[in-house]
N, CA, C and O atoms as a DFTB+ gen file, in Angstrom:
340 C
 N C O
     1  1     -45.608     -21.574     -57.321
     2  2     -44.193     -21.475     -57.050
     3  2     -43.449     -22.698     -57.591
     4  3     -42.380     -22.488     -58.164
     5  1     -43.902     -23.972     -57.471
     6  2     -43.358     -25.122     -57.524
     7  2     -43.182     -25.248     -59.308
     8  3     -42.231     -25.887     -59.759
     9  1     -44.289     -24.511     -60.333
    10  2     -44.199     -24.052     -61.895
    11  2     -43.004     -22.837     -62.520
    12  3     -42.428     -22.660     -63.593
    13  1     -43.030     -22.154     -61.165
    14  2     -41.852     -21.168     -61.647
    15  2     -40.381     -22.239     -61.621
    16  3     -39.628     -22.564     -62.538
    17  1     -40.379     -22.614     -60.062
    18  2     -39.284     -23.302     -60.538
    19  2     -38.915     -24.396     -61.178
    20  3     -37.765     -24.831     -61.227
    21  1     -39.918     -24.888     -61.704
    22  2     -39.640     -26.000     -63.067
    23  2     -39.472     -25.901     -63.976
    24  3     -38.843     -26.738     -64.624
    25  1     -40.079     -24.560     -64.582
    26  2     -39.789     -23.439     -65.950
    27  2     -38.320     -22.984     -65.488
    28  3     -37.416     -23.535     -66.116
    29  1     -37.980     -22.190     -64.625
    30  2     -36.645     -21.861     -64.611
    31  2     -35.228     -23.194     -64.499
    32  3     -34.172     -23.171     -65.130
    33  1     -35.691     -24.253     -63.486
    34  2     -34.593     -25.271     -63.590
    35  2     -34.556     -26.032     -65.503
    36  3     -33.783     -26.853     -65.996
    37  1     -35.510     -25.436     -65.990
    38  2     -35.751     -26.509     -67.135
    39  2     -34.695     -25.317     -68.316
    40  3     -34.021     -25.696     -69.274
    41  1     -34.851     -24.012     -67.877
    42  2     -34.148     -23.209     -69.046
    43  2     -32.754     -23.458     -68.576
    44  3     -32.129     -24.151     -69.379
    45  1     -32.202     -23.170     -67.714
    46  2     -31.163     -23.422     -67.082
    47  2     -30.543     -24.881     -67.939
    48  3     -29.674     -24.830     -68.808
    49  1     -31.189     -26.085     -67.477
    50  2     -30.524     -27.114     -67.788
    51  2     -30.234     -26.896     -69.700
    52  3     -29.332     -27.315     -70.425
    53  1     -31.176     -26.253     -69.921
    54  2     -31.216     -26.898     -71.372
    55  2     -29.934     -25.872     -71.895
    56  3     -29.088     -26.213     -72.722
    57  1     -29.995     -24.564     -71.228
    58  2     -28.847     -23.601     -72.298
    59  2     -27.747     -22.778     -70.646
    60  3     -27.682     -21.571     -70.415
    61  1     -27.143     -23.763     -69.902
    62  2     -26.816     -23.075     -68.835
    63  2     -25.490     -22.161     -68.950
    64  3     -24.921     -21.581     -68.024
    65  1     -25.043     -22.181     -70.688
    66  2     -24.555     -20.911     -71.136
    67  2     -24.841     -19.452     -70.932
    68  3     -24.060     -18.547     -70.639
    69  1     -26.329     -19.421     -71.183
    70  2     -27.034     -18.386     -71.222
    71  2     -27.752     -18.020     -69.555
    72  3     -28.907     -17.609     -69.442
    73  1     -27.044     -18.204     -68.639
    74  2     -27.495     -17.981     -67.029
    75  2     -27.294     -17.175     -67.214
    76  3     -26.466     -16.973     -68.102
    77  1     -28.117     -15.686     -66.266
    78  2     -27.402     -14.482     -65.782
    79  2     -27.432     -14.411     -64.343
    80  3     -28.208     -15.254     -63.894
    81  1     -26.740     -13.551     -63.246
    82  2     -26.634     -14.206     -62.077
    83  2     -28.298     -13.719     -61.714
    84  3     -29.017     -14.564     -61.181
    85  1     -28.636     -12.903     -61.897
    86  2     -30.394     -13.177     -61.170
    87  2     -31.015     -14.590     -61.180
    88  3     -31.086     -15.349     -60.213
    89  1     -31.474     -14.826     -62.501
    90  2     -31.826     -16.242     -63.223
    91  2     -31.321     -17.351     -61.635
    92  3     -32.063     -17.987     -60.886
    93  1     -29.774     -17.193     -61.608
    94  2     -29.157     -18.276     -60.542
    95  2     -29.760     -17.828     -59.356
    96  3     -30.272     -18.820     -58.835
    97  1     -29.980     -16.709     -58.584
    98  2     -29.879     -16.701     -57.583
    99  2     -31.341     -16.828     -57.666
   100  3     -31.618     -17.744     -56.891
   101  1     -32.313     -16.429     -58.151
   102  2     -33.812     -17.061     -58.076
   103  2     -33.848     -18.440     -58.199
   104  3     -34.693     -18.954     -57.465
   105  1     -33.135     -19.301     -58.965
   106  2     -33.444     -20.576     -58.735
   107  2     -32.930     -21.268     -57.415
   108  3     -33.547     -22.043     -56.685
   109  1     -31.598     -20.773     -57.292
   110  2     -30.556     -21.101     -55.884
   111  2     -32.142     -20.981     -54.765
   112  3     -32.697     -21.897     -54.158
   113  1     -32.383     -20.022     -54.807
   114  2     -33.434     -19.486     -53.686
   115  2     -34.694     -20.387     -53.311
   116  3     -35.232     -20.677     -52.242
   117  1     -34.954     -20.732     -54.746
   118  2     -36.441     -21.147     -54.826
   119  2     -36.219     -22.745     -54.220
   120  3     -37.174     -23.307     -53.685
   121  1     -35.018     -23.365     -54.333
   122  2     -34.505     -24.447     -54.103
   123  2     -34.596     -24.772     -52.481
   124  3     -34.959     -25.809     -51.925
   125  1     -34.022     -23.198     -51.776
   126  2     -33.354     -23.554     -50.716
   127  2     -32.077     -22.725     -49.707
   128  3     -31.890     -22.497     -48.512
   129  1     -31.449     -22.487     -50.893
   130  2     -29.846     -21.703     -50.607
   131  2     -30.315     -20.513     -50.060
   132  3     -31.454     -20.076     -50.226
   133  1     -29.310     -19.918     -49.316
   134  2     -29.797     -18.554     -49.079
   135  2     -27.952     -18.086     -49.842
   136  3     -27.060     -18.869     -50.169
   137  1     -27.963     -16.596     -49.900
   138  2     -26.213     -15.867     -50.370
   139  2     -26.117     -15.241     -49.777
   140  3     -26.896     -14.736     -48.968
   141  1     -24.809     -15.042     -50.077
   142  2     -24.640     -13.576     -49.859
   143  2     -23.333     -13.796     -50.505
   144  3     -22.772     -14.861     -50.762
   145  1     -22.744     -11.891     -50.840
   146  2     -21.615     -11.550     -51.590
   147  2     -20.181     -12.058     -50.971
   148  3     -20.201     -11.714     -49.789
   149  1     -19.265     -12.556     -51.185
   150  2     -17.940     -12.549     -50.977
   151  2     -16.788     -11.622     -51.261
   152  3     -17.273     -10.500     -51.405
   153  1     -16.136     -11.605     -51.334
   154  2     -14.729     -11.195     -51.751
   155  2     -14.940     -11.151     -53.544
   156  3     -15.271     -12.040     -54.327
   157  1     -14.563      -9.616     -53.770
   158  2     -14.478      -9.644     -55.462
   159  2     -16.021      -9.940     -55.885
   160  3     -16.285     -10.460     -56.968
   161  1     -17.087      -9.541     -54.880
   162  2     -18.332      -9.619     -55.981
   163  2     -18.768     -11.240     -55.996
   164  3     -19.817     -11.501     -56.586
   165  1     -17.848     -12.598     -55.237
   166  2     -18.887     -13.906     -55.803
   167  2     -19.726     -13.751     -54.929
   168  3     -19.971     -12.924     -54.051
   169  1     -20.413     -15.306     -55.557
   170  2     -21.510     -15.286     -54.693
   171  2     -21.394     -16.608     -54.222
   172  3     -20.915     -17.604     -54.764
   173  1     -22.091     -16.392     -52.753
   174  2     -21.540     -17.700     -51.988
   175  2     -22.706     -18.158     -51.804
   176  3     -23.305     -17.442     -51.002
   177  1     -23.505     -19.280     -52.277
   178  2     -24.497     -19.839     -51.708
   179  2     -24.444     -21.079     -50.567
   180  3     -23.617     -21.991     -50.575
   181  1     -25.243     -20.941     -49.839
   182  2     -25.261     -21.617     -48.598
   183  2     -26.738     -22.762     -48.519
   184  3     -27.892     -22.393     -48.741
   185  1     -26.439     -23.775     -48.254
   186  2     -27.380     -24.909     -47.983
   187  2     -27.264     -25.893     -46.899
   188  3     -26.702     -26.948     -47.193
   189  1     -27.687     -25.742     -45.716
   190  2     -27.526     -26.648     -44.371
   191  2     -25.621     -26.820     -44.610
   192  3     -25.053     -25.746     -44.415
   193  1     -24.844     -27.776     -44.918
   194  2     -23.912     -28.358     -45.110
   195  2     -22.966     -27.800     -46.227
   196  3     -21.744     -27.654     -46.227
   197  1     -24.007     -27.507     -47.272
   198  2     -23.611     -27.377     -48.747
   199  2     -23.095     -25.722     -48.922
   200  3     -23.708     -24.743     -48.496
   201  1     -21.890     -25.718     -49.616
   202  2     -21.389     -24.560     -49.783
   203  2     -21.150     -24.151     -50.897
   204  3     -20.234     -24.856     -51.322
   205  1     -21.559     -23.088     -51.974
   206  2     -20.974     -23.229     -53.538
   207  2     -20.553     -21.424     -53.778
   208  3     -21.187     -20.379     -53.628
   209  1     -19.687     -21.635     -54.051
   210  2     -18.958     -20.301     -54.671
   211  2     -19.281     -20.136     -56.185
   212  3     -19.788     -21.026     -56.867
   213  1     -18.996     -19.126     -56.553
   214  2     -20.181     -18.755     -58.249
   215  2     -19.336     -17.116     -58.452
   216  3     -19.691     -15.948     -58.294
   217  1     -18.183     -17.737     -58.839
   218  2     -17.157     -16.504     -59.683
   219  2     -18.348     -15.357     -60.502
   220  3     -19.145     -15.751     -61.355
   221  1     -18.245     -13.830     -60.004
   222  2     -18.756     -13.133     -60.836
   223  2     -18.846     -13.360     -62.260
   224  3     -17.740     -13.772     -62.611
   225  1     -19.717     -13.282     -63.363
   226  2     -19.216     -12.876     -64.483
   227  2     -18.443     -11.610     -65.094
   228  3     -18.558     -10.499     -64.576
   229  1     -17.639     -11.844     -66.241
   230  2     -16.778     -10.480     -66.581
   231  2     -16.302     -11.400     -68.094
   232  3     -16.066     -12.608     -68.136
   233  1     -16.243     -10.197     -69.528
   234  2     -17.263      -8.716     -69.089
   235  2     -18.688      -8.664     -69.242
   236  3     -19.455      -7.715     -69.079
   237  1     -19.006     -10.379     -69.735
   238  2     -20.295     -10.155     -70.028
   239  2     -21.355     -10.641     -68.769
   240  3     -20.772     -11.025     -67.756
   241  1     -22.673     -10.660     -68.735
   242  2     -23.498     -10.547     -67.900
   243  2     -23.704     -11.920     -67.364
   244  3     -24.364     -12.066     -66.335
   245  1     -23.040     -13.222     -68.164
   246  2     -23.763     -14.252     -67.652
   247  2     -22.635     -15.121     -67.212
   248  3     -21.456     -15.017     -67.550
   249  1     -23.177     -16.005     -66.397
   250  2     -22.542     -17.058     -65.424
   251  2     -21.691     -18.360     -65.887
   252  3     -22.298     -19.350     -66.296
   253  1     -20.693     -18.349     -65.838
   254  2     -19.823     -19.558     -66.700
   255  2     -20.626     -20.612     -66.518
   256  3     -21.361     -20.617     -65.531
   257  1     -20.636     -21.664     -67.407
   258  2     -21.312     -22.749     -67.406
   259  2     -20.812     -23.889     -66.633
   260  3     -21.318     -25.008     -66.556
   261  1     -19.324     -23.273     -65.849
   262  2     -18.915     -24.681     -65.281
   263  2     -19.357     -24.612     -63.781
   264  3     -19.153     -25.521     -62.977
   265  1     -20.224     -22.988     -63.388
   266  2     -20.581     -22.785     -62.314
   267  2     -22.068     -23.169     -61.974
   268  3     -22.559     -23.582     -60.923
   269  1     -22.736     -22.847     -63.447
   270  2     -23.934     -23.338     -63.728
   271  2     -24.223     -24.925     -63.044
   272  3     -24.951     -25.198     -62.090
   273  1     -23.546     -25.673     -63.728
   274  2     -23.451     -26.651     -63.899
   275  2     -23.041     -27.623     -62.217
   276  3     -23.355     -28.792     -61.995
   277  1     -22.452     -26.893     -61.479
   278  2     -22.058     -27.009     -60.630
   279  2     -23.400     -26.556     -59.490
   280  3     -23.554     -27.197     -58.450
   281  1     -24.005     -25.774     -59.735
   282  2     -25.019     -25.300     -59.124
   283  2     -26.485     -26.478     -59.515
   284  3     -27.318     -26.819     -58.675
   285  1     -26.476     -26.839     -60.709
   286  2     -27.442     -27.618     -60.921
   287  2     -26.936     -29.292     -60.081
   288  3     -27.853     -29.998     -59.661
   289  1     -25.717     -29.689     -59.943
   290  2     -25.390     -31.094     -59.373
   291  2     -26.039     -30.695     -58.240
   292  3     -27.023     -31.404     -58.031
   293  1     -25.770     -29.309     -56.927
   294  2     -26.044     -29.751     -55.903
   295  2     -27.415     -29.461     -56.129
   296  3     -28.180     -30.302     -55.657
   297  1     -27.958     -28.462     -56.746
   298  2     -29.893     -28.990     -56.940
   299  2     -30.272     -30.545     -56.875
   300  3     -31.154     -31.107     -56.224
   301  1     -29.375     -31.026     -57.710
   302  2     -29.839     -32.533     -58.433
   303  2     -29.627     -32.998     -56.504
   304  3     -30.584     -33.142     -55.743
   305  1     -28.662     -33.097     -56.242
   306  2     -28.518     -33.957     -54.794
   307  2     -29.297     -33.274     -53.651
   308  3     -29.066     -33.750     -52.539
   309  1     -29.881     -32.596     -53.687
   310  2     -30.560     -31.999     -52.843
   311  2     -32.170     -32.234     -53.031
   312  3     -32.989     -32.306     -52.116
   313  1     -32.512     -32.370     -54.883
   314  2     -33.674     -33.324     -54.360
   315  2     -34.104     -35.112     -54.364
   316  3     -35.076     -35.865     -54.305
   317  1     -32.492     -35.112     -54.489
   318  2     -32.452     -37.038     -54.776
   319  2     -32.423     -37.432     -53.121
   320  3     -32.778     -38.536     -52.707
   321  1     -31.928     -36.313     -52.236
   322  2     -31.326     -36.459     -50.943
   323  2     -33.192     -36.434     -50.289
   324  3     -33.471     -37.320     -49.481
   325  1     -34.124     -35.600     -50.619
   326  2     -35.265     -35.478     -50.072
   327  2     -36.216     -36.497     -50.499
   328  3     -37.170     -36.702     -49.748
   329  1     -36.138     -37.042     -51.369
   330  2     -36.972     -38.665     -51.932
   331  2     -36.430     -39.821     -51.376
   332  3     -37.225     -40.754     -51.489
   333  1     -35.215     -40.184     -50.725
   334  2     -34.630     -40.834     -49.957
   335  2     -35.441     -40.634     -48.291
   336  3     -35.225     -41.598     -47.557
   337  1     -36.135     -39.744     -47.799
   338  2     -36.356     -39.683     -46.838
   339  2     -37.609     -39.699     -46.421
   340  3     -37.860     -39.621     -45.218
């Protein structure tokens, strides 16, 4: 498990153009987050404290990169936050 998600955080970082929302929500998951749907289809991921909204894509299949990107900071602080402890 701990290889899946190092292969997936590693494609992600390198082309997080090319996310589709599965891709996110398996990594979101494997991390930690749990979702669920919002209003209009987003997706709301949830982490103890941490809250991240993730605008559907439209019309194509994959995930803006500024959401990507946004999803990878709180990864990043979530495992800088667990080596601290």
């Amino acid at each position: 498990m701990v290889e899946k998600y190092r292969k997936l955080l590693s494609q992600v970082k390198e082309n997080p153009k090319n996310v589709t929302v599965t891709e996110l929500i398996k990594l979101m998951e494997l991390i930690g987050f749990s979702f669920r749907r919002g209003s209009k289809n987003h997706y709301i991921f949830y982490y103890q404290s941490k809250t991240i909204c993730v605008a559907p894509p439209h019309p194509g299949k994959h995930i803006k990169p500024v959401y990507v990107k946004e999803c990878l900071k709180a990864i990043e602080e979530i495992i800088n936050h667990g080596k601290k402890e």
